[in-house]
LUMGU-55849 format. One record per residue (C-alpha): x, y negated, z. Coordinates in pm, 1 decimal. Last residue first. Example, Ala and Ser with C-alpha at 12.3 -4.5 7.8 and 13.67 -1.06 7.14 Angstrom:
BEGIN
         X         Y         Z
    1367.0     106.0     714.0
    1230.0     450.0     780.0
% end
This chain:
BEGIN
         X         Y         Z
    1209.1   -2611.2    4177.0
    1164.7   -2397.3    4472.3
    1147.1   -2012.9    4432.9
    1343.4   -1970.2    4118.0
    1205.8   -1763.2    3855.6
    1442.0   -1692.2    3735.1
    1786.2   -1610.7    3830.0
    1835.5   -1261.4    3689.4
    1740.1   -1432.4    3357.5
    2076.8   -1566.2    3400.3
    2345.4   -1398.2    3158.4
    2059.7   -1340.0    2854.5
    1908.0   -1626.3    2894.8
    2037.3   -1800.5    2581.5
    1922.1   -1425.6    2405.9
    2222.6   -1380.9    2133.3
    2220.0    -999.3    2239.9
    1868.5    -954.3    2219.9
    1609.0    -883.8    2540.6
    1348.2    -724.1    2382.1
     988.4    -838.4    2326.6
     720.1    -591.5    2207.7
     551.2    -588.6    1843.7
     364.8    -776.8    1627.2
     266.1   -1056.4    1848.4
      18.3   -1316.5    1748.0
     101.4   -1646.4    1727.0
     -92.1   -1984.8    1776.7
      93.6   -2330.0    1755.3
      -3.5   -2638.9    1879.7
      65.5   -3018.2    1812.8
      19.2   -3318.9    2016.2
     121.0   -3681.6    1851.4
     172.0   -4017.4    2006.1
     323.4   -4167.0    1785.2
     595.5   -3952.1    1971.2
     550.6   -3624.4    2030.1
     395.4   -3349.8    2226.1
     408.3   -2980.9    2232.9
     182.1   -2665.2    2290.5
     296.2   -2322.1    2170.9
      49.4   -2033.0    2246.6
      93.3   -1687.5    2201.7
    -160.2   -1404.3    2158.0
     -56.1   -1027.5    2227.6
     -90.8    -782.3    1998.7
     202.8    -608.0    2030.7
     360.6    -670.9    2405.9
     559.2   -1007.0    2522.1
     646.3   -1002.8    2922.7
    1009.8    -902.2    2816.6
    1144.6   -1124.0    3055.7
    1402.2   -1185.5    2784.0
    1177.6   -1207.2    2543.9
     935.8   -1430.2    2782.7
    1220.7   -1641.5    2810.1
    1324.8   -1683.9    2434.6
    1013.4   -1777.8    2364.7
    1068.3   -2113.0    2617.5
    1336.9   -2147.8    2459.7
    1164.5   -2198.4    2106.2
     912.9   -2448.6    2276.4
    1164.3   -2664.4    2392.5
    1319.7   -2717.1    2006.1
    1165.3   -3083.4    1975.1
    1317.7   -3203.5    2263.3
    1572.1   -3002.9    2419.2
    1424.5   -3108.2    2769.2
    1662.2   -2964.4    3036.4
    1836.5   -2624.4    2957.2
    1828.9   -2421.6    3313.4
    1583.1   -2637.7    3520.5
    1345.8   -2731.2    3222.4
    1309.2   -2404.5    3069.7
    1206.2   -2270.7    3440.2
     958.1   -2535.7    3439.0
     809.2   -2416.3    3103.8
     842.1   -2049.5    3160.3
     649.5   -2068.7    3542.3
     359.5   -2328.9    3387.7
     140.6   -1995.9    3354.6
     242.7   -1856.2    3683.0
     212.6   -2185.4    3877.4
    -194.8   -2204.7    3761.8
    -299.3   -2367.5    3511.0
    -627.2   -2620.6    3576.2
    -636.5   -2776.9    3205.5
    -534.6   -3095.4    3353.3
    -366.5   -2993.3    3655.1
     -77.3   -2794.8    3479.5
     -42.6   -2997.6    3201.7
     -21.9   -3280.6    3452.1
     284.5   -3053.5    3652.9
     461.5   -3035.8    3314.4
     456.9   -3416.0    3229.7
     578.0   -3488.2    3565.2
     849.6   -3214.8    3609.2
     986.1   -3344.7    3238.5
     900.2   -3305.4    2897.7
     852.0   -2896.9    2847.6
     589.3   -2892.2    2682.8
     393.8   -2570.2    2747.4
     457.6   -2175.6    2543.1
     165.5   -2020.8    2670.6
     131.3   -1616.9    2685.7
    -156.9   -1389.0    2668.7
    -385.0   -1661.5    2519.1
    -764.6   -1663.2    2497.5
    -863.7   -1606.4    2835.0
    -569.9   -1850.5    2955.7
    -755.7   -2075.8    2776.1
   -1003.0   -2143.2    3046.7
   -1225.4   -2399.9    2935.7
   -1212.4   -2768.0    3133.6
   -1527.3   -2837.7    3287.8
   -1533.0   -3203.9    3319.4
   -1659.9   -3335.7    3665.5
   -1913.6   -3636.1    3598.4
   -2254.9   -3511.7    3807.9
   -2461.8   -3861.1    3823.2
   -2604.7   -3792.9    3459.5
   -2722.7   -3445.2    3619.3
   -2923.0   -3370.8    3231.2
   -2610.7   -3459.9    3051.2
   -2360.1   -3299.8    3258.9
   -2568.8   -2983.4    3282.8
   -2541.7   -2961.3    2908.5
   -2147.4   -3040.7    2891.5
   -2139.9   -2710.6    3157.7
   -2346.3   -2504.9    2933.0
   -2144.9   -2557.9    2631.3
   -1827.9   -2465.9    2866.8
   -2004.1   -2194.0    2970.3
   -2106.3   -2040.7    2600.9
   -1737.1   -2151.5    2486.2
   -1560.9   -1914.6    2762.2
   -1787.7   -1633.5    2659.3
   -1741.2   -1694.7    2310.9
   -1388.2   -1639.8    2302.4
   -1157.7   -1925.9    2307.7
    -964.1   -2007.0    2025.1
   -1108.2   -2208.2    1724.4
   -1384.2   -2313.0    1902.3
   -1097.5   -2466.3    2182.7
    -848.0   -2605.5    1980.6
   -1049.4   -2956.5    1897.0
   -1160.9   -2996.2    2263.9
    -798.6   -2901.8    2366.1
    -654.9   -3191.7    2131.2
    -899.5   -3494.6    2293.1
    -775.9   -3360.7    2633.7
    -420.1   -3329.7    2546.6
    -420.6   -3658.0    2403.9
    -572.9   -3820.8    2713.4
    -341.8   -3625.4    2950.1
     -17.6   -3761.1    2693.2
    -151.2   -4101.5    2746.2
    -170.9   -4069.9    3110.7
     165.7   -3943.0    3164.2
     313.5   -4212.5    2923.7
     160.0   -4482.1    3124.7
     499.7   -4580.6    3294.8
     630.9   -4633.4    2927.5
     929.2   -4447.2    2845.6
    1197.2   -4676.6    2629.2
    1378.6   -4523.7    2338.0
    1697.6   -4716.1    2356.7
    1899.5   -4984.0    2172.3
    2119.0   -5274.6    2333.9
    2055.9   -5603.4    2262.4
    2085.6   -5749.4    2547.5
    1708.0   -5762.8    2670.5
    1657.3   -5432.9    2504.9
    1628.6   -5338.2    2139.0
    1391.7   -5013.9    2064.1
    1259.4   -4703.3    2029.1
     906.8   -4639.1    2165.5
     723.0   -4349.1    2426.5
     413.3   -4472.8    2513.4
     378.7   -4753.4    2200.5
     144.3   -4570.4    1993.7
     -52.0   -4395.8    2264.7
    -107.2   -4749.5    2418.7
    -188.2   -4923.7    2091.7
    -430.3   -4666.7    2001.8
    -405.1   -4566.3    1613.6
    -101.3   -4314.6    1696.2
    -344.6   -4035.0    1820.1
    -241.0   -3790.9    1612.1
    -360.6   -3471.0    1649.6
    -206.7   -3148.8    1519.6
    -354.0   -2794.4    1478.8
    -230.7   -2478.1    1385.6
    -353.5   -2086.3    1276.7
    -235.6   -1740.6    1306.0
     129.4   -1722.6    1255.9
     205.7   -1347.2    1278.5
     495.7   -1277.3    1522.1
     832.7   -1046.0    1531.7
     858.8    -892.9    1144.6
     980.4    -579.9    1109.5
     678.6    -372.8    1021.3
     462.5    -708.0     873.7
     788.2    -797.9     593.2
     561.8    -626.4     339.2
     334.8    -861.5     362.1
     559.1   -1147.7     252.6
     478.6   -1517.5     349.4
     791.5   -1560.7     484.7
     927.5   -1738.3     789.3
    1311.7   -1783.9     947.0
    1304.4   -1970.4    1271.1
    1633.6   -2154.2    1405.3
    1671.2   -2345.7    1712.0
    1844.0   -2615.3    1852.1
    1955.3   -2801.1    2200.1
    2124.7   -3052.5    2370.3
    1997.8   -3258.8    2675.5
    1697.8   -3487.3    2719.6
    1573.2   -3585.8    3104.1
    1852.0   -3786.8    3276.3
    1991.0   -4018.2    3006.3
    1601.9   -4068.4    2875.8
    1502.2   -4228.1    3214.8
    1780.9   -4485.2    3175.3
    1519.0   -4615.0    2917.4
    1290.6   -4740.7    3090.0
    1486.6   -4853.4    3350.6
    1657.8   -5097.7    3164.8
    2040.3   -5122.5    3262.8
    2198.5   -5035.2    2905.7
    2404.3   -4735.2    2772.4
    2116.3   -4510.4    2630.2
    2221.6   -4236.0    2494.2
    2074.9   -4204.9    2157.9
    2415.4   -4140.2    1933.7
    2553.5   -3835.7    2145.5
    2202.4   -3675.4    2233.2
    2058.2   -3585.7    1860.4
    1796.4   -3309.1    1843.9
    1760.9   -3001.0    1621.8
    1509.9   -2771.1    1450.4
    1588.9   -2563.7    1157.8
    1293.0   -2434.9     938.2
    1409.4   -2150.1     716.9
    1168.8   -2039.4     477.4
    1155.5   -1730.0     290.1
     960.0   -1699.5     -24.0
     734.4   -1447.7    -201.2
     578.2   -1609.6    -467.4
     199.5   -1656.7    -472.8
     271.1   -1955.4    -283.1
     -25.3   -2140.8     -48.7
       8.6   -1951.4     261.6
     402.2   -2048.6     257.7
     359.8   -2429.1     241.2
     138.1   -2441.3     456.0
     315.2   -2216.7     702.4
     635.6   -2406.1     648.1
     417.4   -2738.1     728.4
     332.3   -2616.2    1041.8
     648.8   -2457.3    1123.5
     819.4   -2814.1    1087.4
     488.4   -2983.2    1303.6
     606.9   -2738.0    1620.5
     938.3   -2834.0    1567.9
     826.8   -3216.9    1528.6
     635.8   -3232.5    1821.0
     926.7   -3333.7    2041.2
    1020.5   -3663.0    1882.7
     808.9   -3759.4    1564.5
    1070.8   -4014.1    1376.6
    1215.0   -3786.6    1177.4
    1122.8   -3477.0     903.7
    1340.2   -3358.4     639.9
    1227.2   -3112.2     377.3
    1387.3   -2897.1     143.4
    1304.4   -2670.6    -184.8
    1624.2   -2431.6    -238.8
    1624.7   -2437.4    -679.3
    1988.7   -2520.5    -663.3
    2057.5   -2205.8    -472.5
    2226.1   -2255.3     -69.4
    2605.9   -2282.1     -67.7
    2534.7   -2224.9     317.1
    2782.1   -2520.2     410.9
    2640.7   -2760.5     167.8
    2270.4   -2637.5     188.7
    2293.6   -2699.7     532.6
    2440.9   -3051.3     536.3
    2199.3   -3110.0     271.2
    1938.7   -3007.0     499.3
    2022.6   -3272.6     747.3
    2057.8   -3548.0     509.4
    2362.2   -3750.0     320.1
    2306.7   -3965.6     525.5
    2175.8   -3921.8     851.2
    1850.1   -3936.6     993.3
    1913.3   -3841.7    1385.7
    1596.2   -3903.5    1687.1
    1316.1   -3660.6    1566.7
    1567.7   -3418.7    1428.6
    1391.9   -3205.8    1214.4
    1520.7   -2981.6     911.8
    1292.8   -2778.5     657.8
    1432.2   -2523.4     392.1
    1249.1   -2312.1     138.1
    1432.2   -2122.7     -77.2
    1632.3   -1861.1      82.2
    1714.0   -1532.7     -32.7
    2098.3   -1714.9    -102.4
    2120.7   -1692.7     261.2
    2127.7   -1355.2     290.8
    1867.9   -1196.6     513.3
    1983.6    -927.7     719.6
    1768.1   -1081.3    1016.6
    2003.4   -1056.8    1282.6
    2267.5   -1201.1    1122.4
    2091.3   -1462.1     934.6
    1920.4   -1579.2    1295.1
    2284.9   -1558.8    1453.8
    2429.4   -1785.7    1166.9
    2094.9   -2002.7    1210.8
    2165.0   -2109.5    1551.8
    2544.5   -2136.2    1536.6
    2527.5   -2358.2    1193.2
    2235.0   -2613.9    1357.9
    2363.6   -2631.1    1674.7
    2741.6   -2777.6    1563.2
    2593.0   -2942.7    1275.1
    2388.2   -3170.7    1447.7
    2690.9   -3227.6    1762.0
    2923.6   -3277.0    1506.2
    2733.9   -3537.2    1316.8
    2627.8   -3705.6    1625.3
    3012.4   -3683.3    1736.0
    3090.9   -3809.4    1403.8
    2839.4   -4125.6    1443.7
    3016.1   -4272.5    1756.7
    2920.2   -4229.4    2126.0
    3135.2   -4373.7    2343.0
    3278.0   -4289.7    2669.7
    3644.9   -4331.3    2563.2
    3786.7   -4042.7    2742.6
    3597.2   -3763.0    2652.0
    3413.5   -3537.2    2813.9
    3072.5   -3711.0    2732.6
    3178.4   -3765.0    2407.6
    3131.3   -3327.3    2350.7
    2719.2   -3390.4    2411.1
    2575.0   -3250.5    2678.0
    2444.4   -2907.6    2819.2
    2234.7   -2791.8    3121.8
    2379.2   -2589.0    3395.3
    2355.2   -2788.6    3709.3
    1963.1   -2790.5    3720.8
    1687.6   -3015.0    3607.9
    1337.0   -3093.4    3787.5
    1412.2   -3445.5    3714.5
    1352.9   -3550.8    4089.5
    1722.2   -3542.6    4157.3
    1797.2   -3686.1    3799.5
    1582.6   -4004.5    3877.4
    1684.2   -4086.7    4214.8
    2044.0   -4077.9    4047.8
    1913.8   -4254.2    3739.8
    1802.8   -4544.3    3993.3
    2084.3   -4556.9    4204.6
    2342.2   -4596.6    3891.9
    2131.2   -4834.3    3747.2
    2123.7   -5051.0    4052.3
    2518.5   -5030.1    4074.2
    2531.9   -5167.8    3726.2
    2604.5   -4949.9    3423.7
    2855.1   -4924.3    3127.6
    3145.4   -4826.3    3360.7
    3247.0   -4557.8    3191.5
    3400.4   -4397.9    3472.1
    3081.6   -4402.9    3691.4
    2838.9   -4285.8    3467.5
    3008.7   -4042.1    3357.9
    3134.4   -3892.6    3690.7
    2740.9   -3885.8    3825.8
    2678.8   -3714.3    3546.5
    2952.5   -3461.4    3583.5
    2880.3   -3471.6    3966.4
    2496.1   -3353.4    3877.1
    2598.2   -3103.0    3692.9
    2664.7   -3078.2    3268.0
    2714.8   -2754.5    3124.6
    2994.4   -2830.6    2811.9
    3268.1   -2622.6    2895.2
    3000.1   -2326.5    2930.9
    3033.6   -2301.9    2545.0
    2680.6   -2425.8    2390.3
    2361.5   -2214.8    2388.3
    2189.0   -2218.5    2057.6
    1856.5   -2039.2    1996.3
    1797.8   -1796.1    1775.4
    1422.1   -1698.0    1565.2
    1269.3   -1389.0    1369.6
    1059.0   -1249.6    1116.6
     797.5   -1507.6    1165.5
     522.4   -1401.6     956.3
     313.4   -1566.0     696.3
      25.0   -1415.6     583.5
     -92.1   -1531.4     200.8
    -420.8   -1696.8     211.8
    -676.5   -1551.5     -58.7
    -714.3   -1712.0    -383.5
    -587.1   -1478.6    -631.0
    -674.6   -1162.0    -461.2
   -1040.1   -1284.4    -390.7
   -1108.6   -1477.4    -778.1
    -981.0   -1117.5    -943.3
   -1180.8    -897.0    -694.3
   -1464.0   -1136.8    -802.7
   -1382.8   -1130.0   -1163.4
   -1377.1    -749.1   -1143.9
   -1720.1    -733.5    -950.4
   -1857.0    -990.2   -1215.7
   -1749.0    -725.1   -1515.4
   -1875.4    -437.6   -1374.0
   -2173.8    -558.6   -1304.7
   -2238.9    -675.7   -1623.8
   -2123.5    -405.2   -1804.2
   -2407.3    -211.4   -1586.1
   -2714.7    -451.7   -1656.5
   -2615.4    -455.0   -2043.4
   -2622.8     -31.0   -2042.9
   -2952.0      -9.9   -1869.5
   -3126.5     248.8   -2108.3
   -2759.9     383.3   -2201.8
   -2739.4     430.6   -1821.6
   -3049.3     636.3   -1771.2
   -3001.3     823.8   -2094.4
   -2690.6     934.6   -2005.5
   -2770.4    1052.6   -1655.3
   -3061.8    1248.3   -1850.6
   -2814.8    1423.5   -2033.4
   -2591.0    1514.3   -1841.3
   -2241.4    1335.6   -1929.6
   -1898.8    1452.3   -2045.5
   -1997.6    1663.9   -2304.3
   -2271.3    1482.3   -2515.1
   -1975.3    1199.1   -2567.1
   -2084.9    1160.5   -2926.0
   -2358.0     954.8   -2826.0
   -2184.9     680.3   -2697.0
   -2257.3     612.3   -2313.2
   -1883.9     786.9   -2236.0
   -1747.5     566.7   -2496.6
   -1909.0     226.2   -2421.3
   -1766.5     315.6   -2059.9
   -1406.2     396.3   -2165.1
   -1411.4      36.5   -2371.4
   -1550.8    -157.5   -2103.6
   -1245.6     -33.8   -1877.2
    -960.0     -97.6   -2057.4
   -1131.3    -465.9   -2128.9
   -1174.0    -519.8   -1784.3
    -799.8    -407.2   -1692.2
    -668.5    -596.2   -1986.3
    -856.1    -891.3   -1853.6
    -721.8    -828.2   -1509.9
    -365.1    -826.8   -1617.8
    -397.8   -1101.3   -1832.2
    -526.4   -1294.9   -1487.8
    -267.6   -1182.3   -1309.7
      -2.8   -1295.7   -1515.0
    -140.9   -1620.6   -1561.1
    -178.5   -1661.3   -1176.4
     206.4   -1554.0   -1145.7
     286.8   -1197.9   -1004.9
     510.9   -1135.6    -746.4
     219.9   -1109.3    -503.9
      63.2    -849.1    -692.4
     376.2    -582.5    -667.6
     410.1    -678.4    -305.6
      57.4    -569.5    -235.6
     126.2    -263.5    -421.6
     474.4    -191.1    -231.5
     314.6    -205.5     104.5
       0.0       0.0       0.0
% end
């Protein structure tokens, strides 16, 4: 069946098309000769005479139930699977503790005492550990962040993360030809993908995407647009979405408190996911991609400015967090859940949260929001993983208990907030928790700037493993940690 599906799939429209007419005419022709009269042997009689009595009627259903079946396999959405995904971990020379920060800051003497106090107070209630990573200029003696150490930090993640994914995956590089790169924070010049098509000595005919400017959604908005892009081909393709996040050239080195807060929260981080739309990939393939959805919510002024790049009173650039952030990301969630919901939760869930909105209406005085339980219609939950703050309203908005938040705050503590790759580690913990079984449905939640929030459903196709190139492989034995 395997080989059959594939076999249609590498078809073009036209081809398909000839191939059905050939089919239709193949077959009108046997069935005018088995009604002809000279075909006494192969027919009773009366059967015959019965279908030479109604001979239009049956060439006519024959041909619309071709055309159909024709229309069906041509039209269909293709499924596209993710056949696997690695995360980077840098070299344990670049973990970054509380005194390395505190060394930093100190050294390069960029900051006022008052700044120093404040990301101190900052880092402490962070929710992060000692063993997140940093740039390389952090180490170094000039304390400046320069273009090549962006450059070298982008291509540093980016090559490690998707040499392990080629590795595991036996896919050649060449068998690729459809790439996406994100860095929400890092547009160079020459691109991102043209950094990878360089080194990989991708084909000429590689398609390639770049998206920017949408912070920590955009991994979750990369696969989106993969699957799209997938579900439409009738060519089998591979895609190779690469998601990555620039620390050296966005630290902040100014004194408003804004955007000190960024300094403390975002660390280094990628991940590579490679995708195809080819059925016969389902046996070794890790997750099916179910469906997506992504909100943006960027025509409020608030949710548009909540999280916002820019000059401050000397000059210097930062991406400044706005104290309502929190609240803007709650509203988006709730606007984005009540979207998600019908196509999620069962119909039990959606039967009392219909009859909940009902009793609202008819008690005006009785205001509580019901808020569905989606842990009914997802095994696993892959949460933002923005900060303690942003991760603890999650948690109270949609009424999560400690067990379902456990990945994302655990994420947090060992590799800070990688941005727009979070979700990826977060995967990478339940594999190595190996919590994952067939069937089970995953959900991968994220927010951006704009202010965007995106999701991600998955189905597993088979159990998690802890793999060799796991990032948690050497301290799984660690989490979950009893205070955070």
């Amino acid at each position: 069946m395997g080989s059959k599906t594939r076999l249609l799939s590498l078809l073009t429209p036209i081809q398909l098309l000839q191939a059905f007419f050939c089919i239709l005419l193949a077959l009108t022709l046997a069935l005018h000769a088995i009604l002809s009269s000279t075909s006494t042997l192969l027919l009773d009689h009366n059967i015959r005479l019965v279908l030479s009595q109604h001979r239009i009627t049956l060439f006519s259903l024959l041909w619309c139930t071709l055309v159909a079946l024709l229309t069906y396999l041509s039209t269909r959405p293709r499924p596209v699977l993710l056949l696997d995904y690695a995360c980077f971990r840098p070299d344990t020379d670049r973990k970054c503790s509380y005194e390395t920060c505190e060394y930093f800051v100190r050294r390069s003497r960029r900051y006022n005492d008052v700044s120093e106090q404040f990301m101190s107070g900052i880092y402490h209630k962070s929710g992060l550990g000692d063993e997140t990573y940093v740039p390389s200029f952090i180490f170094q003696n000039d304390y400046e962040a320069k273009l090549q150490s962006a450059l070298e930090e982008a291509e540093e993640g980016m090559t490690a993360a998707v040499d392990a994914l080629l590795a595991k995956t036996n896919v050649p590089a060449s068998a690729i030809d459809l790439l996406i790169a994100t860095c929400g924070m890092f547009a160079p010049c020459p691109s991102l993908t043209s950094l990878l098509v360089h080194h990989y000595r991708l084909p000429e005919s590689t398609t390639t995407y770049n998206l920017s400017g949408m912070g920590c959604s955009s991994g979750v908005g990369a696969i989106d647009l993969a699957a799209r892009i997938l579900k439409s081909s009738r060519k089998i393709r591979y895609a190779l979405v690469v998601i990555t996040e620039s620390i050296s050239l966005n630290w902040y080195f100014g004194d408003n408190r804004s955007m000190l807060v960024t300094n403390c929260i975002f660390r280094v981080g990628t991940a590579a996911v490679l995708i195809t739309n080819d059925p016969a990939k389902r046996d070794v393939a890790k997750m099916e991609f179910l469906h997506s959805l992504r909100t943006h919510h960027g025509a409020d002024d608030a949710s548009y400015r909540a999280a916002y790049q820019e000059e401050d009173d000397a000059g210097t650039v930062g991406v400044a967090l706005k104290k309502d952030l929190i609240r803007v990301a709650g509203e988006g969630l709730r606007a984005h859940i009540r979207l998600l919901a019908p196509r999620a939760l069962p119909w039990s869930q959606l039967i009392q949260y219909a009859y909940h909105v009902v009793r609202g209406w008819v008690r005006k005085g009785d205001q509580k929001q019901k808020v569905p339980d989606f842990t009914t219609a997802f095994e696993h939950m892959c949460v933002h993983t923005g900060g303690k703050a942003v991760i603890e309203s999650v948690g109270r908005l949609m009424q999560l208990d400690d067990s379902v938040t456990e990945p994302a705050r655990m994420c947090l503590h060992r590799f800070g907030n990688t941005s727009s790759s979070l979700v990826f580690y977060e995967l990478a913990y339940f594999d190595a928790k190996g919590r994952i079984k067939s069937g089970d449905k995953i959900w991968m939640l994220a927010f951006g700037t704009g202010f965007k929030v995106c999701s991600l459903v998955w189905r597993a196709l088979r159990d998690s493993v802890m793999e060799p190139d796991n990032p948690w492989k050497d301290c799984i034995h660690r989490y979950p940690m009893k205070t955070w």
